[in-house]
N, C-alpha and C positions, 0 to 999 in steps of 0.2 A: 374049292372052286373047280369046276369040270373046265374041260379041255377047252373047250367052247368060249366060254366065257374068258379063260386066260388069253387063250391066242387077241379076243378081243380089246381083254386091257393092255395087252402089250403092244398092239397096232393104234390104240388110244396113245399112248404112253410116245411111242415112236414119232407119231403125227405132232407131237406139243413140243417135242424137243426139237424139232425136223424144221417145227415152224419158227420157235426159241433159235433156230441158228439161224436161220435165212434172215430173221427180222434184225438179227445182230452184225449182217452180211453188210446192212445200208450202208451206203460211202454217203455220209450228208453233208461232203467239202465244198463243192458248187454248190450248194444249196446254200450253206454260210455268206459265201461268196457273196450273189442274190442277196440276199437277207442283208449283207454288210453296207451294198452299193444302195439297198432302197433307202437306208435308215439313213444312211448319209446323205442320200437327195431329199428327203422328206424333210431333216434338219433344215436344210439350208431355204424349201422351199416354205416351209409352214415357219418358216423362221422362229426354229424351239433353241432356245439357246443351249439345252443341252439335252442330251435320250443317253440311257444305259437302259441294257436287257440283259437277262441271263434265260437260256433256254435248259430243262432239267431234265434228262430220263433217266427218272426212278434215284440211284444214288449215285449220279454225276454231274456233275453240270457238262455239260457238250457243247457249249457254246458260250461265249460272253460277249459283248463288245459294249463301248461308250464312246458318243461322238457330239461332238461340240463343247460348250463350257459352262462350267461350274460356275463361274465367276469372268462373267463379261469386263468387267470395269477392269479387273489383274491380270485378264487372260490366262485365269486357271482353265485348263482343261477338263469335261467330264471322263471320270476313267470308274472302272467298276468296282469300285473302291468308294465311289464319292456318296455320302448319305444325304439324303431326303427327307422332308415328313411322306410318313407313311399314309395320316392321317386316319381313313377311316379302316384302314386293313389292321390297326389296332383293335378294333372291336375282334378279331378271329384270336390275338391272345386272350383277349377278355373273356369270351367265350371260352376257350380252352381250360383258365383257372376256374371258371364256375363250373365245367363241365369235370373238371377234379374233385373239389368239392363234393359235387352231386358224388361220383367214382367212391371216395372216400366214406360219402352217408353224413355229410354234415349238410344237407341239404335237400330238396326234394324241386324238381322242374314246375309240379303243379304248389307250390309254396305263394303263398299270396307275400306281393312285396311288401305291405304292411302288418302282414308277419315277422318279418326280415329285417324291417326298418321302422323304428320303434318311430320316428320322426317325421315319417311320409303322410302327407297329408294335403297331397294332390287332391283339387274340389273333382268325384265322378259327378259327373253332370246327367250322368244317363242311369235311372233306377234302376232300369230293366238292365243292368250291362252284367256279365258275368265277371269272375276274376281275375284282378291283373294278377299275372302271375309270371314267375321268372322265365316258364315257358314263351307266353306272350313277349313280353320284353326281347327275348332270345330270338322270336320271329318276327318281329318288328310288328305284330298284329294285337300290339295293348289296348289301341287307342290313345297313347297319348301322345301329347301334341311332338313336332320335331326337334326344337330347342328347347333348353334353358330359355328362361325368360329376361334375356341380354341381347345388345348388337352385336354380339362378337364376330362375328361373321363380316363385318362393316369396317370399310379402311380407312385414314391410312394405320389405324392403331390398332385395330383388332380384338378389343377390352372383351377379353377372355373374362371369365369370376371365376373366383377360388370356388373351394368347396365349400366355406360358410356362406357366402352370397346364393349360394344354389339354393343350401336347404332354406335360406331365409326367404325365399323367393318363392316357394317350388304352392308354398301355401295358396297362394297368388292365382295361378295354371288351374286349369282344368281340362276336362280327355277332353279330344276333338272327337272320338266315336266310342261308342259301348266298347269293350271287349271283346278279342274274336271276331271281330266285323268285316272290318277293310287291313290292309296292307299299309302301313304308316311308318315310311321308315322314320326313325327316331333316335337321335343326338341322348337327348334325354335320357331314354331307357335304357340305352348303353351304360351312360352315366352311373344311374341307379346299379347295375348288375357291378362296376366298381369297388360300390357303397358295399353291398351284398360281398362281394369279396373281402372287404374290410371287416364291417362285421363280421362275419364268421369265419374268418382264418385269424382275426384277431390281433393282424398286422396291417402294416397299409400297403394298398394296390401295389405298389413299388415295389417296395420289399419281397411280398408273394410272386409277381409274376419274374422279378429278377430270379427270385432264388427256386421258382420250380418249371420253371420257362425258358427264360434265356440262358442263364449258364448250365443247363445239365443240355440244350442243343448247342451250345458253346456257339450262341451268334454275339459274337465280340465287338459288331459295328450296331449292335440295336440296344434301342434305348427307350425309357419311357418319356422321353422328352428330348426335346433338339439341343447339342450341343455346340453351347452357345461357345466355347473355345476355339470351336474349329472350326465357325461361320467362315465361309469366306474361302475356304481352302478346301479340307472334308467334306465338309459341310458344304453343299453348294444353295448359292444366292437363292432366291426364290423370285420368276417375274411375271407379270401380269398378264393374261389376254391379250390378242392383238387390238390396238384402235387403230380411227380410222387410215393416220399416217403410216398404217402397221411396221409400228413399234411396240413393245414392249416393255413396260415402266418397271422398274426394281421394289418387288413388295418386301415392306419391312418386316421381320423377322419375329413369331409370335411364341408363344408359347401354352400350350391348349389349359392348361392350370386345371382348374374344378372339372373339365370335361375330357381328363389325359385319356380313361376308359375307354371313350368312344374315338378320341380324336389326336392322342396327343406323341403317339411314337415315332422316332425316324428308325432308320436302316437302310442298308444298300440291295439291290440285287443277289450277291454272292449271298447275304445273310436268307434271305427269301428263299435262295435257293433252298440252303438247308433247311429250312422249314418247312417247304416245299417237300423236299425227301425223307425228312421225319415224318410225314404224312403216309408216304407209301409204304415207308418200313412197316409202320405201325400196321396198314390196313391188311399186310401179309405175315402179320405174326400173331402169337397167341400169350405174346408175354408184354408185359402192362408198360408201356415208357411215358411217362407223364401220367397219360390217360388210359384206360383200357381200348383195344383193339376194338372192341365191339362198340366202345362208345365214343371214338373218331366215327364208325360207319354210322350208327345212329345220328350223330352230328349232321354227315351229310347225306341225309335220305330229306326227302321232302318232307315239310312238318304244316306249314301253311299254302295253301293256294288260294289268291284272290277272288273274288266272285268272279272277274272278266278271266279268268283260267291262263293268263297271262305271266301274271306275276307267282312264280314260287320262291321258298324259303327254305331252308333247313334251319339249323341249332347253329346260330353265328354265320353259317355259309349263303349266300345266293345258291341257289340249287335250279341249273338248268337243262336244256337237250340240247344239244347243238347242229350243226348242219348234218353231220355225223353219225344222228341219231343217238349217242352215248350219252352219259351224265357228265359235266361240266362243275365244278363247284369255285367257284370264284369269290373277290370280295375288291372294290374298287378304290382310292382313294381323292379327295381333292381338296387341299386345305391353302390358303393362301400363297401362295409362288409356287406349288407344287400339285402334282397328278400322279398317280400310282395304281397299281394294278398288279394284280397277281390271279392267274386262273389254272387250273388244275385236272387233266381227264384222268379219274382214279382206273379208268379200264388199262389205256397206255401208257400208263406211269409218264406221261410227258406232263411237267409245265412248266411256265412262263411269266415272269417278272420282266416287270419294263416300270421304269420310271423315269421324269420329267422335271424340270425344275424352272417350268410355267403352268398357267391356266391356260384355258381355253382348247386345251389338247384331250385327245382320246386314248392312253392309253391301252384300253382294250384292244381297238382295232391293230394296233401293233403285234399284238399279242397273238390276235388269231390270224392274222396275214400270217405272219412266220409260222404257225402252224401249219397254215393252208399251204405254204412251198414247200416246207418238208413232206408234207401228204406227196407231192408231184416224187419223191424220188423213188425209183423202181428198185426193187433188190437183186442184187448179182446171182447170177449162177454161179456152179459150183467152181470153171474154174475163174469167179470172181472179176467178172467182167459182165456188165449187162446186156444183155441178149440188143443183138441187131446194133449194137454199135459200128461207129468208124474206127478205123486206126491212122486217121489222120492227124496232126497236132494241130489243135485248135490255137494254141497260144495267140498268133501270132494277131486272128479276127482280133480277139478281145479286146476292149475301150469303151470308150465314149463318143458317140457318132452324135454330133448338131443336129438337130430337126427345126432349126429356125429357117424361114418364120412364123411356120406352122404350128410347131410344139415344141419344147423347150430340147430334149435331148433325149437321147435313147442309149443304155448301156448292153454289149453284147458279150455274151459271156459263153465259155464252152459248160457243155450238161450231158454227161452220162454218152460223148461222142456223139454229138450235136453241138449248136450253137443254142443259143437261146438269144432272143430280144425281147431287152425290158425298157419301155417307155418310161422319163421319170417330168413330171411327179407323176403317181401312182397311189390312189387309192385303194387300188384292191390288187397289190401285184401277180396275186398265182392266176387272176383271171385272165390279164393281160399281158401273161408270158407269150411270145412267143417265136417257136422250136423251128430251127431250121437244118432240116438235112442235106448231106454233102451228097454232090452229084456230081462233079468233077472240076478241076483246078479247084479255082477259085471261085466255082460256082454253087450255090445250094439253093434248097426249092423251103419255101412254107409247108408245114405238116399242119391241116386245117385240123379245127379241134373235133373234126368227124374223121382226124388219121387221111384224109383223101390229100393228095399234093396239093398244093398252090403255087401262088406266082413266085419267079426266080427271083433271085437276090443275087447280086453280081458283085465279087469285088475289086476294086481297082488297085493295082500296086504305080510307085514314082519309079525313077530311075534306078532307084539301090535294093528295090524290091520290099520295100517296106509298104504296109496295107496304105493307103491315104482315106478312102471312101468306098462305100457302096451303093447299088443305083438297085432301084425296083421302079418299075415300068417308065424306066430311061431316065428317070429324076436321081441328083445325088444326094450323100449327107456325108458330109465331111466328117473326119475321124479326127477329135480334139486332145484328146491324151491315153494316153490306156491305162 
């Protein structure tokens, strides 16, 4: 290597470590903060009877928290401990054991499933279709249809079928489109890739994914099935959508049976986590844990895209771009009383589990809010303090300030030597923060989001000098608790 060339790897080399500390600099305690006060007003406001989240970078969790209750009716509390169905985010171990298999050479991605499955004998309805294959299956692009052909899906009982009711049924079905055509997501095919498990590990589902899945990443809260011992307490209740008297009714407790493959695991947060961080180990090393390194990233590279260019897939992952421009790989859940979610940026090793324990709720957007306010935190200079701060002590602003009978209430919080206000409810909080700088006393002005000042914000103290309220253009909002 000439002179040239070195001095520039080592200004290479300088730059990534220089960057490696600054990004390690982040303070993201206000940010938690934020993140703690929205999930607890969105609980109460979207009346979820209970949310847990765990947020991930790379191999820690940095964050947890659970608010509200596992169990309305005993007044158990949600804590991030409490398990969930997972529902459909079991399809990403399922995917993981066939993606072993493949790893292993006891199978092939382009393998027709009635190679696989001596008993499959789904009617194709289309001549011209090409083959289902475990590929197809893996990307939801078979063609065939979305269920099993049962209600299961239908309450208050939820009659799941075993696995002989499927195969005696399956003769019944036939594809909704050729092969490789459209985007179909599919219960079924999951299923089948199960079956394919079965057969050719020569065990059952269970057994394979316990024994080369869950215990060698030692998630001790996950299961292929909801554990019915510790309904009620661990296990939190599962409840319905809001109706019209927005209530939410208590769904009775199922168990996904013949379709466990695609539908039928719980686990909590913390477990997610680590599954989550088995991801990133993996994608940064060159030695095989479960699966090979190379064929986690093959997994999540794009493998389908819909004809409307919309919809992408990977091998078990949703594969998408995000606001962010990066890749995204995610997988959602919704099975009766419960919603779940888990998303992934393999560039920043950050993700994100959040689960619910009702319908009718978005997991995601919880997911990528918290994202979107940790994006807001700036990184400290060197000596660990963020450029342009106050050394004023915020404490004192901070609460919960009335905005009736306008808007429900507004939470104010210090930020990197500012204030921040955040309106609650909130849909999208990192867009509707906002940053107030201190100008003197008890004065501070709006920082519009083009940085130019805006209108004051004044605060008021009572006789003993404690905050009471604050007034912007001569109007107040009382200060309810902090």
């Amino acid at each position: 290597m000439n002179k040239a060339k070195f001095t520039l790897f080592v200004l290479i080399c300088f730059f990534y470590l220089n960057t490696s500390a600054q990004e390690s600099k982040k303070d993201y305690s206000e940010a938690f903060k934020i993140i703690e006060v929205w999930l607890d007003a969105q609980k109460d406001y979207e009346k979820l009877p209970g949310i847990s989240a765990a947020i991930i970078k790379d191999q820690e969790i940095i964050w947890s928290g659970a608010f509200g209750k596992a169990n309305i009716e005993a007044d158990v509390n949600t804590e991030t401990t409490t398990i969930c169905s997972i529902c459909s985010i079991s399809k990403l171990f399922t995917a993981t054991a066939i993606m072993k298999l493949y790893d292993e050479g006891k199978l092939r991605l382009d393998d027709k499933v009635s190679d696989l499955l001596p008993w499959y004998n789904l009617d194709q309805k289309y001549s011209e279709s090409g083959p289902i294959t475990v590929r197809t299956l893996l990307t939801h692009s078979s063609g065939l249809p979305r269920e099993a052909n049962f209600p299961y899906w239908t309450g208050p009982d939820f009659p799941f079928p075993s696995k002989e009711e499927i195969k005696k049924e399956l003769g019944n079905q036939e594809t909704l489109y050729p092969a490789s055509t459209y985007f179909q997501y599919s219960n079924l095919g999951l299923t089948l890739l199960g079956e394919i498990v079965e057969q050719v590990a020569g065990v059952s589902f269970t057994e394979y994914v316990e024994e080369h899945i869950i215990k060698p990443l030692q998630l001790n809260d996950t299961r292929t099935q909801l554990p019915e011992n510790l309904y009620g307490s661990q296990l939190a209740i599962g409840y319905s959508s809001l109706n019209r008297e927005g209530q939410r009714k208590k769904v009775k407790l199922f168990q996904a049976n013949g379709i466990t493959a695609a539908a039928g695991f719980s686990s909590n947060v913390l477990d997610l986590g680590k599954f989550a961080s088995w991801q990133f180990r993996l994608l940064d090393s060159t030695i095989t844990e479960i699966i090979k390194p190379s064929t986690l990233k093959y997994m999540q590279q794009v493998h389908w895209t819909d004809p409307d260019w919309k919809t992408t897939w990977g091998l078990g992952f949703a594969v998408s771009k995000g606001s962010d421009e990066t890749k995204w790989v995610s997988h959602g859940g919704s099975c009766p009383g419960y919603r779940s979610g888990i998303q992934l940026n393999p560039k920043s090793k950050m993700a994100y589990a959040v689960m619910i324990n009702a319908n009718g709720t978005n997991p995601h957007k919880y997911a990528m809010e918290m994202h979107a306010i940790l994006n807001k935190v700036k990184e400290e200079s060197k000596n660990g303090k963020v450029i342009g701060t106050s050394k004023k002590d915020m404490t004192e602003y901070t609460g919960y300030y009335s905005n009736q009978p306008w808007g429900s209430e507004s939470y104010i919080s210090s930020w990197e030597g500012k204030l921040v206000l955040l309106r609650l409810p909130s849909q999208s909080p990192a867009k509707s923060m906002i940053f107030l700088k201190h100008v003197k006393g008890d004065s501070f002005q709006k920082i519009r989001k083009d940085e130019e000042p805006g209108e004051m914000i004044i605060f008021e103290r009572d006789e003993t000098g404690k905050i009471t309220k604050y007034s912007q253009h001569g109007n107040y909002s009382n200060k309810t608790r902090n």
